[in-house]
C-alpha positions, 0 to 999 in steps of 0.5 A: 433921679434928682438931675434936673432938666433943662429948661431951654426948649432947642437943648431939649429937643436936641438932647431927646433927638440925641438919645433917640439916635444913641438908642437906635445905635445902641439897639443895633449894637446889639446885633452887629458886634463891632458897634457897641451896646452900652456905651450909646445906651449909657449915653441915651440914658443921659440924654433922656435924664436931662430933657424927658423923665417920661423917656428915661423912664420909658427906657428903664422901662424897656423890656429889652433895655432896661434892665440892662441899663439898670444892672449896669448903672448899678453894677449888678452884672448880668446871666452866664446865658447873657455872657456866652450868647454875647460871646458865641454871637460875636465870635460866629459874626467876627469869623464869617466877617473875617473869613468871607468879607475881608480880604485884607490880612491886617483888616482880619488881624485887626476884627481879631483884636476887637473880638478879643478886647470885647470878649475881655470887657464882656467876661469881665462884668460881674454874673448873677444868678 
């Protein structure tokens, strides 16, 4: 990728420490709605640039992570499928939150707002075939 690592050891451990945690966050952002996906994974991605090429690679390689990176690194979009099953599982996670769990009208007024930002970001990356 042409970046080079870093050579002190305690920045290393540091940044392989860092992308670890963000892939943890990114990997359940992909299941809780309101944490998000890509920019943690973007940010492992990074870590991992500067201190491992073995777990960038291994990242990249990542059947459930990878390409996602990749595409969106390259600008290469993602599936309808992708989009509408982003879309229906954050809507059904936002409504049985809001309707369930909050009380608060503003908190709802708020999770409402998140879901309709998230849902712009979400309709607004390229599709591919």
């Amino acid at each position: 990728m042409g970046t080079d690592l870093v050579s002190s050891p305690v920045r290393r451990a540091l940044l392989i420490g860092a992308g670890s945690l963000f892939v943890a966050l990114g990997a359940a952002g992909i299941f809780i709605p309101l944490l998000p996906t890509t920019p943690f994974l973007l940010l492992a991605s990074y870590c991992f640039l500067r201190s491992s090429e073995r777990l960038h690679a291994w990242l990249l390689a990542s059947r459930w992570l990878g390409g996602y990176i990749r595409r969106y690194q390259d600008g290469g979009g993602v599936t309808l499928r992708w989009k509408a099953a982003t879309l229906a599982l954050l809507w059904a996670t936002i409504a049985v939150s809001a309707l369930l769990f909050v009380e608060l009208l503003l908190v709802r007024v708020v999770l409402l707002i998140i879901a309709v930002a998230v849902s712009a970001h979400v309709l607004t990356i390229r599709t591919i075939e």
